[in-house]
VOPAGU-2260 file (C-alpha; in pm, 1 decimal, decimal comma):
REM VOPAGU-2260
SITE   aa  ch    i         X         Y         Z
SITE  UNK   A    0    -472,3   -4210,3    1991,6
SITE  UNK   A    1    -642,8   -3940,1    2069,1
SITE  UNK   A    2    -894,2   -3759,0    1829,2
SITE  UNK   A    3    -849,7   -3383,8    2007,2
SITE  UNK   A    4    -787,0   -3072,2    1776,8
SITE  UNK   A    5    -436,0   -2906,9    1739,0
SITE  UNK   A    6    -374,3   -2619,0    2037,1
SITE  UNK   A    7     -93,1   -2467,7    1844,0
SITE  UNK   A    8     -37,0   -2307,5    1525,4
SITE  UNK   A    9     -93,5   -2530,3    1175,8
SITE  UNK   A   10     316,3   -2610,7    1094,6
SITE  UNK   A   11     184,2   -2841,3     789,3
SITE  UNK   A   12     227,2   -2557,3     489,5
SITE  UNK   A   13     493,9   -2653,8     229,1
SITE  UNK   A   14     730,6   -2415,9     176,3
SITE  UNK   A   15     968,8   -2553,2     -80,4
SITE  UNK   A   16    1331,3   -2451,4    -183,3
SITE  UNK   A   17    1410,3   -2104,2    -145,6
SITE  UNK   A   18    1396,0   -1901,2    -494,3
SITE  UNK   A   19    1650,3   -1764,2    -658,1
SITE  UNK   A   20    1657,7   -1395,5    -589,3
SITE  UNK   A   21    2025,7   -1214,9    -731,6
SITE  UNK   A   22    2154,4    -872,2    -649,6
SITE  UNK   A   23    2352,1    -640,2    -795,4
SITE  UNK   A   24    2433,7    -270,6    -767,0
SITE  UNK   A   25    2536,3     -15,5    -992,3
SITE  UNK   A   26    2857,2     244,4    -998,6
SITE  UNK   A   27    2569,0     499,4   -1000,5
SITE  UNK   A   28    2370,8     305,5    -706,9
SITE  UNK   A   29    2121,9     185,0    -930,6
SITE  UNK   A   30    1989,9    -126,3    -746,2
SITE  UNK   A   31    1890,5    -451,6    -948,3
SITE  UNK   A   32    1719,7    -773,5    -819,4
SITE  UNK   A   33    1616,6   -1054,0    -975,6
SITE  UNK   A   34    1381,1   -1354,3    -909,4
SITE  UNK   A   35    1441,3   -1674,9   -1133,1
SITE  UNK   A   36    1156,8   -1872,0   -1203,3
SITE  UNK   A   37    1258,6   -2156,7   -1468,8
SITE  UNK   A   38     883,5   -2277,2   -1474,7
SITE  UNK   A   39     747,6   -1948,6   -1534,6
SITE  UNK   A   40     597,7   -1859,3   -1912,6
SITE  UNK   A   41     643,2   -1467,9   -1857,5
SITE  UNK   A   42     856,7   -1248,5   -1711,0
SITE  UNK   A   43     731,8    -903,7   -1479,8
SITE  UNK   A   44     962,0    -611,5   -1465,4
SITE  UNK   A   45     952,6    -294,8   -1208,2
SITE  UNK   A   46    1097,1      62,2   -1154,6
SITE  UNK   A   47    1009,8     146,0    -808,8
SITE  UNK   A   48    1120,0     504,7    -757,4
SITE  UNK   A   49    1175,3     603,6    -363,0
SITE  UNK   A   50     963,3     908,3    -328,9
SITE  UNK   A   51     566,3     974,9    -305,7
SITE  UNK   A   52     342,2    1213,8    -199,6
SITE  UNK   A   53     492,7    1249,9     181,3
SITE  UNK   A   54     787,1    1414,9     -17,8
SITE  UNK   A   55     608,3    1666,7    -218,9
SITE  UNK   A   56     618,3    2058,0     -81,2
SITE  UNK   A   57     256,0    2195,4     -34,3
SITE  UNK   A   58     264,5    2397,1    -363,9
SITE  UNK   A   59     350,5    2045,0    -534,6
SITE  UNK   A   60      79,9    1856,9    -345,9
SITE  UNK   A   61      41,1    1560,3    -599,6
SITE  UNK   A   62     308,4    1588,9    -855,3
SITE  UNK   A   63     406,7    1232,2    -776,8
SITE  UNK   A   64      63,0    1092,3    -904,6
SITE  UNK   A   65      78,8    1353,9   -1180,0
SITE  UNK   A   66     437,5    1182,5   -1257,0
SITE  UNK   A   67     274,3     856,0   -1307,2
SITE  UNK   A   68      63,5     941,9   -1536,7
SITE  UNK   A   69     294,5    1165,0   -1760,7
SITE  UNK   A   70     563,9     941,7   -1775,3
SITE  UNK   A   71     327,9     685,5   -2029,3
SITE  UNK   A   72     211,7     972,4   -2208,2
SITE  UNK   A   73     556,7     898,2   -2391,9
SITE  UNK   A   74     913,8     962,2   -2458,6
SITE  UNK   A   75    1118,4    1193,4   -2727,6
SITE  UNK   A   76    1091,1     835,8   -2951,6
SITE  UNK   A   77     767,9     705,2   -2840,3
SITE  UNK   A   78     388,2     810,4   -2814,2
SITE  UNK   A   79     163,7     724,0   -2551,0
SITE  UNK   A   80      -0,6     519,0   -2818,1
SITE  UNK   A   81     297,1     327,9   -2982,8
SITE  UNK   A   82     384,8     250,7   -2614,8
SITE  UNK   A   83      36,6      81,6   -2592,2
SITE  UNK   A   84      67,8     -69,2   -2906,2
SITE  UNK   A   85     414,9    -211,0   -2836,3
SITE  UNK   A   86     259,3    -386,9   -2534,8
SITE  UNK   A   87     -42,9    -501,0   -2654,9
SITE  UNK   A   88     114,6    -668,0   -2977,5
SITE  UNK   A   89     300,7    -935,7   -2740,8
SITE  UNK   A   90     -27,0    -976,2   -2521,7
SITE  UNK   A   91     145,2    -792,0   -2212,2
SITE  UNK   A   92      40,8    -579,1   -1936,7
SITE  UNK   A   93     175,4    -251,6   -1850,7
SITE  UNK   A   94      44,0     -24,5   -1537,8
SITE  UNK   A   95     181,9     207,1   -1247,6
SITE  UNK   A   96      82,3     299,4    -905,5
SITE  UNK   A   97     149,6     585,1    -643,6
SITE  UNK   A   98     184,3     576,4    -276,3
SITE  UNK   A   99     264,1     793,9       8,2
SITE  UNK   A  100     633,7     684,0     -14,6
SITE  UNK   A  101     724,5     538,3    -291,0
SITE  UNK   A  102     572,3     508,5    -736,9
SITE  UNK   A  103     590,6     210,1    -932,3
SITE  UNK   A  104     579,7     111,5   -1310,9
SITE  UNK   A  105     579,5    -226,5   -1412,3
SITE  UNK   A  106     481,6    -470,9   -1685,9
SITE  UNK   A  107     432,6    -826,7   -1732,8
SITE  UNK   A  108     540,1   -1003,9   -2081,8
SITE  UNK   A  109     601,5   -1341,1   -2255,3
SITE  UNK   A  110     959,6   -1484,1   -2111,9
SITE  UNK   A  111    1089,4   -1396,3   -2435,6
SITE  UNK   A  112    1050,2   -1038,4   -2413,1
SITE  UNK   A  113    1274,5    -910,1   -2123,3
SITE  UNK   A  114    1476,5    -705,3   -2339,4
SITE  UNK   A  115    1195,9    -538,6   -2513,5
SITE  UNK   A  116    1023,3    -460,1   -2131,2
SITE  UNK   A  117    1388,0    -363,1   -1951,9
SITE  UNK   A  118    1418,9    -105,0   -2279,4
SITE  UNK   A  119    1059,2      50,7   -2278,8
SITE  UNK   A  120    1039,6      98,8   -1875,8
SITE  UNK   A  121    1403,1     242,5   -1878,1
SITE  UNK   A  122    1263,1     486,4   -2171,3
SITE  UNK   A  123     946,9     622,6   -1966,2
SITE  UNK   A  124    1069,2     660,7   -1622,0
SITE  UNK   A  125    1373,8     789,3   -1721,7
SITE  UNK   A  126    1315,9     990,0   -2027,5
SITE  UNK   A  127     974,4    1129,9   -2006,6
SITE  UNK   A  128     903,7    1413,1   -2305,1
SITE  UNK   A  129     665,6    1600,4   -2052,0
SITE  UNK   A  130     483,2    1771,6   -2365,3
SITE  UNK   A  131     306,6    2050,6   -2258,3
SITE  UNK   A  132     -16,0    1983,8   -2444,5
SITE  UNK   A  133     -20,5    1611,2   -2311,4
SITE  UNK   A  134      46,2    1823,2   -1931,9
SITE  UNK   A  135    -244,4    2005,7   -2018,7
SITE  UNK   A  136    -450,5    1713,3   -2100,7
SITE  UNK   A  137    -336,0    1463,3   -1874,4
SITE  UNK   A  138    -453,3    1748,6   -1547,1
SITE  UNK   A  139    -760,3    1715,9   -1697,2
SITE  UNK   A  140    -781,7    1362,5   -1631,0
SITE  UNK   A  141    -687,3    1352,3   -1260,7
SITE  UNK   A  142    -921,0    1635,9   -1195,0
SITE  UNK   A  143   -1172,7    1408,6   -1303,9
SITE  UNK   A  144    -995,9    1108,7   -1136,1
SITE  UNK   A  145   -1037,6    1359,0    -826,7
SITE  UNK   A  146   -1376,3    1392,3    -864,2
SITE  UNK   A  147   -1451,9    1096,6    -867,7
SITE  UNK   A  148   -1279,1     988,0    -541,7
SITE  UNK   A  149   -1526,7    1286,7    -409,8
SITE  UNK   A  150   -1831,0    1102,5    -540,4
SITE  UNK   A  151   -1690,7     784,7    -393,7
SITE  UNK   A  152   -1815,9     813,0      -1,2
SITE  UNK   A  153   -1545,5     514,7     122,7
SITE  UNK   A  154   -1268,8     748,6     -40,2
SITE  UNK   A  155   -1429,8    1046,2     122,0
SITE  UNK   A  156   -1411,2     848,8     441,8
SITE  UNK   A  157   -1038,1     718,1     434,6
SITE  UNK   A  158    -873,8    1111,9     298,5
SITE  UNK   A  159   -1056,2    1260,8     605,4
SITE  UNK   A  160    -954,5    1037,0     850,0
SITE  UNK   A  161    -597,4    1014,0     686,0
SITE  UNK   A  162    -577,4    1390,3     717,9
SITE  UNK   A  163    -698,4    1352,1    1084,1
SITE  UNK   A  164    -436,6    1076,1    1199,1
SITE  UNK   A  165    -192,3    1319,4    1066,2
SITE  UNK   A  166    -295,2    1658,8    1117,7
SITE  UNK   A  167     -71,6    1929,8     924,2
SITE  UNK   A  168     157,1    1658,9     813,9
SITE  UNK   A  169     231,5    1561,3     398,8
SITE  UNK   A  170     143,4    1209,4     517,6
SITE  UNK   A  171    -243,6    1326,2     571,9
SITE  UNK   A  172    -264,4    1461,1     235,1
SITE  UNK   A  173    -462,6    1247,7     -58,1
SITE  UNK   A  174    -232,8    1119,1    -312,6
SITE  UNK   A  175    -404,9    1252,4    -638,3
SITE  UNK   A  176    -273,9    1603,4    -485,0
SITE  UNK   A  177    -582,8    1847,2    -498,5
SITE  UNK   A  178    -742,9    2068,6    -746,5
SITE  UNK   A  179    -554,7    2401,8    -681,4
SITE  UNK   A  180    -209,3    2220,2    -684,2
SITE  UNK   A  181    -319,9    1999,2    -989,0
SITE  UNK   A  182    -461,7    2324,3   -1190,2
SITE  UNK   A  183    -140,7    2550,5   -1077,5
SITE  UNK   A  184     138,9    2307,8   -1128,4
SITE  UNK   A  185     323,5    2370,5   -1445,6
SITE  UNK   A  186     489,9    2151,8   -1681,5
SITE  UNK   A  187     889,3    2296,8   -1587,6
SITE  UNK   A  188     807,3    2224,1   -1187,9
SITE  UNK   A  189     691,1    1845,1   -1298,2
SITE  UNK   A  190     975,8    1812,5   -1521,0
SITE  UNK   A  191    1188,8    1939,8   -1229,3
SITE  UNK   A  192    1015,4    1728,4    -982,1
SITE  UNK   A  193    1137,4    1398,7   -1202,7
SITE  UNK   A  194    1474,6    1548,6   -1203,2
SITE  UNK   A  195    1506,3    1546,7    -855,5
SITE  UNK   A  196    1413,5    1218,5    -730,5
SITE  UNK   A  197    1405,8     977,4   -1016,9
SITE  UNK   A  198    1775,0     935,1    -986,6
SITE  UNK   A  199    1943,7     599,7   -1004,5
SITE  UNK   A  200    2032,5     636,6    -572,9
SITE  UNK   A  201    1642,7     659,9    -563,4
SITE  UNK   A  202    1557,1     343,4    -826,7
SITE  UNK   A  203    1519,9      -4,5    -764,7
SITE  UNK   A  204    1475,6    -236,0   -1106,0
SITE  UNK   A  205    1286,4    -571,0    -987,5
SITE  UNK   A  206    1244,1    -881,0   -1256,3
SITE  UNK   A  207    1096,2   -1250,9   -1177,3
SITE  UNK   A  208    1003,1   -1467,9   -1377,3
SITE  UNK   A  209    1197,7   -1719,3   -1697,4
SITE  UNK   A  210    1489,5   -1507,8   -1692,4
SITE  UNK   A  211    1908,8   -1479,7   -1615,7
SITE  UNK   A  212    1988,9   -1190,0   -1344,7
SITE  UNK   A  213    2319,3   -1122,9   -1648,6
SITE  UNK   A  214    2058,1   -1078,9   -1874,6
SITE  UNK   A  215    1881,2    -803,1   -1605,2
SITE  UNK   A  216    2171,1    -643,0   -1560,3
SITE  UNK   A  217    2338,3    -629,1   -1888,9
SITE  UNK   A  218    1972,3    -443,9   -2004,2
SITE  UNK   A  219    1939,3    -245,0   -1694,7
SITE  UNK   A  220    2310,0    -113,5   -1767,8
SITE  UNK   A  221    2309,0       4,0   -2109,5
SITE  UNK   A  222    2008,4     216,7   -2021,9
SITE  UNK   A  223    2101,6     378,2   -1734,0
SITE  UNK   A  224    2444,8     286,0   -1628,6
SITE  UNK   A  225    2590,7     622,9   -1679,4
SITE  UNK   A  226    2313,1     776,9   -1499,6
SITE  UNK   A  227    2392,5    1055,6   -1220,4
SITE  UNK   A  228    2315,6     889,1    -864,1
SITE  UNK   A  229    2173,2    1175,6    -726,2
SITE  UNK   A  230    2034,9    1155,7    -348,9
SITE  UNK   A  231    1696,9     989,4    -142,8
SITE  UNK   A  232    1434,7    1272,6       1,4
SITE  UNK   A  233    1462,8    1366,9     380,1
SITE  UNK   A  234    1166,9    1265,8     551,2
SITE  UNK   A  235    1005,3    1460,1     867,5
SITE  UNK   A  236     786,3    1238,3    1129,6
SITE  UNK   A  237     509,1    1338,5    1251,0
SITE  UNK   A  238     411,2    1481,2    1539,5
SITE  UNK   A  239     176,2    1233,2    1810,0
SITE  UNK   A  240     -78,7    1496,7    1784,8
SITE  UNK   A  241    -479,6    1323,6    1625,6
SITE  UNK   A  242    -776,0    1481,9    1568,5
SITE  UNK   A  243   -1032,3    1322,1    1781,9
SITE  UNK   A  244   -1304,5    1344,2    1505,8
SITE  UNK   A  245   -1421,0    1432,1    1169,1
SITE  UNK   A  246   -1781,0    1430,8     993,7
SITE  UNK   A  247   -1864,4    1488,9     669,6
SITE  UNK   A  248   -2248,5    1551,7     572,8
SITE  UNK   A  249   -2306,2    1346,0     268,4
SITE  UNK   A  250   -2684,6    1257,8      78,1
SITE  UNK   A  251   -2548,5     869,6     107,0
SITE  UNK   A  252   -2768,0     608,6     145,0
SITE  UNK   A  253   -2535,3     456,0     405,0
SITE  UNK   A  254   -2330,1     587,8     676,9
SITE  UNK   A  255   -1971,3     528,9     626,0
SITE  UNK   A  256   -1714,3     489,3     964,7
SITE  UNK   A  257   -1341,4     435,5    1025,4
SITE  UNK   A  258   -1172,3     490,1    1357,2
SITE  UNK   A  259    -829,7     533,3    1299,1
SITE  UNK   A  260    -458,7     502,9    1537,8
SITE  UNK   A  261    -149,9     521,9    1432,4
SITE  UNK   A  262      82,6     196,4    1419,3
SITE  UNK   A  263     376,6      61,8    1351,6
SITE  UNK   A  264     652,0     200,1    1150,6
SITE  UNK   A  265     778,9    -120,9     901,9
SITE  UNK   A  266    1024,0    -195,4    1040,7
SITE  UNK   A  267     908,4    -211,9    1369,6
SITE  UNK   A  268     999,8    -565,2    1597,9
SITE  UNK   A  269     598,4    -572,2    1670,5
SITE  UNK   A  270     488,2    -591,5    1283,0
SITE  UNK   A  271     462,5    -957,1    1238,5
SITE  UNK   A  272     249,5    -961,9    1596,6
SITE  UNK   A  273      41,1    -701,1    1465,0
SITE  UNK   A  274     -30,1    -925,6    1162,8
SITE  UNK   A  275    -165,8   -1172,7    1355,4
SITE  UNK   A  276    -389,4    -966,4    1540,3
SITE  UNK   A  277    -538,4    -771,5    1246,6
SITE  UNK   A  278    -668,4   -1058,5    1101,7
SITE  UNK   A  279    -794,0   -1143,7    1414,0
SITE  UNK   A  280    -996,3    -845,7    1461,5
SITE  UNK   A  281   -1064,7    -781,8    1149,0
SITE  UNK   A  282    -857,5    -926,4     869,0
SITE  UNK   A  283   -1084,7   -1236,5     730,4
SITE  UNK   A  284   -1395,9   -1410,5     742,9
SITE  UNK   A  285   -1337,2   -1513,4    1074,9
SITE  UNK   A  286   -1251,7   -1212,1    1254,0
SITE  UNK   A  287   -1445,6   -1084,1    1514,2
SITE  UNK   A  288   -1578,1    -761,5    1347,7
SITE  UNK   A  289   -1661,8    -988,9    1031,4
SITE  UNK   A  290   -1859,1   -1220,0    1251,5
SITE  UNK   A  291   -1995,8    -954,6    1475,7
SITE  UNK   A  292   -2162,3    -715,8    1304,5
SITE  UNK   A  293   -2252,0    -871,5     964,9
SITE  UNK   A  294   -2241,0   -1272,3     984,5
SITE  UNK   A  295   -2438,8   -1246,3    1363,1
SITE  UNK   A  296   -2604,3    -896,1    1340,0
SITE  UNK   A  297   -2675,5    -851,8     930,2
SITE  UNK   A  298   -2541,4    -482,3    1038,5
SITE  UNK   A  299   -2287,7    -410,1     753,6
SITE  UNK   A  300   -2226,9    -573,7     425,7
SITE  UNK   A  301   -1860,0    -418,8     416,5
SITE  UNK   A  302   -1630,3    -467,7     740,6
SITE  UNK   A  303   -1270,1    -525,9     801,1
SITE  UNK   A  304    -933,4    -392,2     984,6
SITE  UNK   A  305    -674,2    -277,6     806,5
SITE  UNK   A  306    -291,5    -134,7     856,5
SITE  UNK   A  307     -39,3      26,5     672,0
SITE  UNK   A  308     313,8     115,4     770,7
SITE  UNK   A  309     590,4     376,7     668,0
SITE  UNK   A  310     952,3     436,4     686,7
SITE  UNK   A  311     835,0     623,3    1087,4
SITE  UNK   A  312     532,5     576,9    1187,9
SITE  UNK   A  313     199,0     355,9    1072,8
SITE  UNK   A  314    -175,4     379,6    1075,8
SITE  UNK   A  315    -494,0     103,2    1193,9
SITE  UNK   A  316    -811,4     136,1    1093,7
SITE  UNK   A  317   -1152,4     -23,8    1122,2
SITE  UNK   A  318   -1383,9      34,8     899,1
SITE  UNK   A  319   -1791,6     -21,2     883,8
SITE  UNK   A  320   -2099,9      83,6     626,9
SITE  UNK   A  321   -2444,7      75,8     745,6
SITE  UNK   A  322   -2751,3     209,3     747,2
SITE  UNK   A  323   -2826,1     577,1     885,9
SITE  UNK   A  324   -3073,7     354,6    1107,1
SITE  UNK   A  325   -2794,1      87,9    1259,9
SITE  UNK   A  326   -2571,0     389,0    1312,5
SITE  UNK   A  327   -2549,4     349,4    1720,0
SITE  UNK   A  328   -2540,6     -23,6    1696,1
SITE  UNK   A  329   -2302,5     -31,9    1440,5
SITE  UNK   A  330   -2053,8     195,7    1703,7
SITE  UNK   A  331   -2130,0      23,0    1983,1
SITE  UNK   A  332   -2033,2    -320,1    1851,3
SITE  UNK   A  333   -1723,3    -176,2    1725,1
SITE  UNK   A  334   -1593,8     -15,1    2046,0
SITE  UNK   A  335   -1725,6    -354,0    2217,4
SITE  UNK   A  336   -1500,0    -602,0    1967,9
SITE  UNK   A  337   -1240,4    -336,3    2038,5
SITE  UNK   A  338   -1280,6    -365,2    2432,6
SITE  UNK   A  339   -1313,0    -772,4    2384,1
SITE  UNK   A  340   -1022,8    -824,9    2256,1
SITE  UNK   A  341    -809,3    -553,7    2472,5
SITE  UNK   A  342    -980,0    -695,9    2748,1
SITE  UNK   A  343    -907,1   -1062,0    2698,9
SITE  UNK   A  344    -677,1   -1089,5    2395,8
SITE  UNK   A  345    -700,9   -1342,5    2160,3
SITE  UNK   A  346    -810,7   -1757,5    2196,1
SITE  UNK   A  347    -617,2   -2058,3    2105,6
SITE  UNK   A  348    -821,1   -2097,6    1813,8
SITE  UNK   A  349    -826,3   -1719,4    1688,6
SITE  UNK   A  350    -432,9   -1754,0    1695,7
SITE  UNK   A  351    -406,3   -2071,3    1534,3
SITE  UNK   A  352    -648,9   -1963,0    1227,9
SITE  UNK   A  353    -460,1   -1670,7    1195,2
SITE  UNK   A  354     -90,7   -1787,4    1174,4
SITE  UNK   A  355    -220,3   -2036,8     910,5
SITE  UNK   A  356    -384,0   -1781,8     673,7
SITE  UNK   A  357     -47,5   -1561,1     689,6
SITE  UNK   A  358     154,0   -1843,4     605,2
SITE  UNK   A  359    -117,8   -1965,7     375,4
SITE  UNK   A  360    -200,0   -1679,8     164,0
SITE  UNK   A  361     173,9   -1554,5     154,9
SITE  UNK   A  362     250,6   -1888,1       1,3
SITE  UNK   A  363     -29,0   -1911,9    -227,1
SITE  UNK   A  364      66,1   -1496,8    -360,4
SITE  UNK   A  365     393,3   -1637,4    -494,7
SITE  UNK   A  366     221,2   -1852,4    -800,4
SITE  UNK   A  367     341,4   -1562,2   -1054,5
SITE  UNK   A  368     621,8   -1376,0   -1171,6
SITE  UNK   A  369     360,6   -1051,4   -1134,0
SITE  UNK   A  370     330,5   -1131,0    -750,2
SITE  UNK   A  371     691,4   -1230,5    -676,5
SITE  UNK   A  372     807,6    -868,5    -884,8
SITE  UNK   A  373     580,2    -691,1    -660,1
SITE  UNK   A  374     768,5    -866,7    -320,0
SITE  UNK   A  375    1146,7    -817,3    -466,1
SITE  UNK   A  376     985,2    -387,9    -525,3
SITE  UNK   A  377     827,1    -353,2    -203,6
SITE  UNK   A  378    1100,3    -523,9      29,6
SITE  UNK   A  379    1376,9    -334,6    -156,0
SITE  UNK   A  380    1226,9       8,9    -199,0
SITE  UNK   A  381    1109,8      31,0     187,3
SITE  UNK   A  382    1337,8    -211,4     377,8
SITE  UNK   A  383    1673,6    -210,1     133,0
SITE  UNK   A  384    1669,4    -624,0     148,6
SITE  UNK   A  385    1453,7    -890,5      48,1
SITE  UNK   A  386    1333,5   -1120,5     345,5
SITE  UNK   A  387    1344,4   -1486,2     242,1
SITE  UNK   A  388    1077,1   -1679,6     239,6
SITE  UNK   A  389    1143,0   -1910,9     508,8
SITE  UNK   A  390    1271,2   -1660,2     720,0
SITE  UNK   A  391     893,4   -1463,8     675,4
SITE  UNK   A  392     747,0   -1794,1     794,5
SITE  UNK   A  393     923,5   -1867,7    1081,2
SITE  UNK   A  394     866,7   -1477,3    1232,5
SITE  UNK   A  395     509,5   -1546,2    1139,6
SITE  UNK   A  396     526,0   -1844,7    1335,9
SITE  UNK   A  397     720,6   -1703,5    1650,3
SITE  UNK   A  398     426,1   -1521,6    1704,5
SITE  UNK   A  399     285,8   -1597,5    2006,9
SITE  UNK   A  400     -70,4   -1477,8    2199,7
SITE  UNK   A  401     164,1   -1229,3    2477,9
SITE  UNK   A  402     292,8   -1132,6    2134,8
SITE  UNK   A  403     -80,8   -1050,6    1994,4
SITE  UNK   A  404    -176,9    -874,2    2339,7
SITE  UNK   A  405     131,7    -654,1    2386,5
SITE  UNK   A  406     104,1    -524,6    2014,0
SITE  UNK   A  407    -337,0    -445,3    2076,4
SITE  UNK   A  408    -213,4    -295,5    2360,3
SITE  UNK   A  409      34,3     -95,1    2241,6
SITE  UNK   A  410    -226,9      43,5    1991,0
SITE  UNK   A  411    -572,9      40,6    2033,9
SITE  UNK   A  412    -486,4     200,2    2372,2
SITE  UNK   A  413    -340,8     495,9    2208,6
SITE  UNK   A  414    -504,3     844,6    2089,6
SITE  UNK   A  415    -808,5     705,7    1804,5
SITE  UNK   A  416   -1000,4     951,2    1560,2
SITE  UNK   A  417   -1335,3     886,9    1446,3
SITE  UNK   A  418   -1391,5     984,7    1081,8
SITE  UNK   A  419   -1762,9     951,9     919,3
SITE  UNK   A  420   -1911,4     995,3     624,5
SITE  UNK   A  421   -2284,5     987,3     567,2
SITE  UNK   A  422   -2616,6    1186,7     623,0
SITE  UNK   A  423   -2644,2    1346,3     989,3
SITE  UNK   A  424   -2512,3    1715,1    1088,3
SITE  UNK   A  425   -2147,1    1774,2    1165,1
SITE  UNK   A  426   -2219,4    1770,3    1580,5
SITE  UNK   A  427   -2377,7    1480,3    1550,0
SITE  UNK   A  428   -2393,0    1368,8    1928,1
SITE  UNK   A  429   -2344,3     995,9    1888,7
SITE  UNK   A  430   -1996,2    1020,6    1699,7
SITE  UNK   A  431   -1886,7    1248,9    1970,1
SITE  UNK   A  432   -2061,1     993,2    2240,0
SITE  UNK   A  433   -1792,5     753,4    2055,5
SITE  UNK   A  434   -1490,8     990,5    2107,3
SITE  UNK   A  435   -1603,9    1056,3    2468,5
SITE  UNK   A  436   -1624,4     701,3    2550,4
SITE  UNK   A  437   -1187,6     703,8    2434,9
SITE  UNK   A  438   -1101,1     939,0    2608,1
């Protein structure tokens, strides 16, 4: 028999029986999903609300994020700290998060204490106090959040190219709003703001973990089955228009550099492709720009693709920090991995690695009820639908290396900004020796 290695993808993973994930829907359009996990000690629970900061008017630039803090500052029966309390005093975890399209709250508790989590999320994403002295106090801790994303170059870095990619677009704009919307908006236009879009048509409730989707439903129900629906936000795409390049003169002891394209909508045929050849270029350990420039060259200590996809349109980036000194190398090497890989797509190998680490580390993110929560919110608040688990594999799988090159093509070919952050002058010529080379 012969000892030769595999040529095609690694089909070994175990997958296992599919979970059980239940749905059930509302008079009022309140969506609920469930994940049953009989093995499971806890149970996680999430309110992901269909609107972010791509939905906010200019004058509101960041109520969203100002939302998610408010709403655990408390309700008309709770305080901020009895919420904390509550939580803490059955060893749980409470939190919240804001993105360009969608907010989420969500906890994680002992299996015993669904009800208790269903009734204190329903309570502070639905019926916020807004307080005007907690307002007041509350802007004064994203302004400082805000400042510190400005003292964080790598933050610096991704808000200018994100503003860059999208030029005069709400999808450009940082999430934390700014400090003239965050100082100007008022307590009535947040409580509006709520009003508007955290209506039940808008809501998904996601639970995994030891639980019964009756026992979901039944807690979901009482707290907000009379609920108005209300309607989802209309979204405006973006125009194809980039900037080619940005520069920001910071004091850094690096030099910090993304080049940025926009990508794939998520829904888009060419997502699970694009997958595979992110983590080829830049996704792991193994990926070319990993390899390149700090395993072969000692250039960078951080370097990596990434992507992220919305409801139109999508953005890759590559990102790089070096020394002031490594600057040109460090840009050459990345339009050279670029070129590489347009040039002559992807190996046996490169594809084989990579479909196993999808599969792999998809599989190995399901070992919690926190993890599996966070799949039933994302799938159902973007795509309306849960895909299964097998069915995630098997794309994954399909992918093949005309696949990979159609989908690099399709991309890295396009219009690219350059966004840095570090200290040289705003004309810097070798950033716009970069951009000259793309165009």
């Amino acid at each position: 028999m012969s000892d030769s290695p595999s040529t095609g993808p690694d089909r070994t993973h175990h997958i296992g029986p599919e979970p059980t994930i239940e749905t059930t829907t509302l008079a009022n359009g309140l969506r609920i999903v469930s994940e049953r996990m009989p093995e499971a000690t806890s149970v996680s629970v999430g309110f992901y609300v269909g609107v972010g900061s791509r939905d906010e008017p200019d004058a509101l630039s960041g109520a969203s994020h100002f939302l998610e803090h408010l709403l655990f500052k408390g309700t008309e029966d709770r305080t901020a700290r009895s919420i904390s309390m509550a939580v803490d005093a059955v060893g749980g975890e409470m939190n919240a998060f804001t993105s360009r399209e969608h907010t989420a709250y969500y906890t994680r508790l002992p299996a015993g204490q669904l009800v208790f989590g269903l009734e204190l999320l329903s309570d502070v994403v639905e019926r916020p106090a807004f307080r005007a002295n907690e307002v007041d106090a509350e802007r004064e801790v994203i302004l400082e959040e805000l400042l510190m994303a400005e003292d964080t170059p790598d933050d610096v870095l991704h808000m200018q190219l994100m503003e860059a990619v999208f030029p005069d677009h709400p999808l450009g704009r940082e999430t934390l709003g700014d400090p003239e919307t965050i100082e100007a908006l008022g307590r009535d236009e947040i409580a509006g703001f709520h009003a508007e879009h955290y209506r039940p048509t808008n809501v998904v409730v996601v639970a995994a973990g030891n639980l019964e989707h009756d026992a979901v439903v039944e807690g979901v129900a009482s707290c907000l089955g009379t609920a108005g629906a209300g309607t989802k936000p209309v979204r405006v795409e973006p125009t194809p228009a980039v900037e080619p390049l940005v520069v920001v003169h910071r004091p850094t002891e690096q030099v910090h550099l993304m080049f940025g394209w926009r990508s794939l909508h998520y829904d888009d045929p060419d997502r699970y492709a694009f997958y595979v050849a992110n983590h080829v270029l830049g996704g792991g350990m193994s990926s070319r720009l990993f390899q390149e420039i700090r395993e072969e060259r000692g250039l960078a200590y951080s370097v990596y693709s990434s992507m992220s996809s919305y409801s139109d349109c999508g953005v890759a980036t590559v990102y790089a920090g070096t020394a002031p000194r490594h600057t040109d190398e460090v840009l050459t090497v990345l339009d050279d991995v670029i070129d590489g890989v347009l040039a002559d797509g992807i190996t046996e190998e490169e594809h084989r690695v990579a479909i196993g680490y999808l599969e792999g580390s998809m599989l190995l993110g399901l070992e919690d009820s926190g993890s599996r929560m966070a799949r039933l919110g994302g799938s159902m608040i973007v795509r309306g639908e849960v895909t299964s688990i097998t069915d995630h594999v098997e794309r994954i799988r399909a992918v093949t290396r005309d696949d990979v090159q159609r989908v690099l093509d399709r991309i890295f070919t396009g219009p690219r900004t350059v966004a840095a952050v570090g200290p040289f002058d705003a004309d810097d010529s070798r950033l716009a020796a970069t951009v000259a080379r793309r165009r």
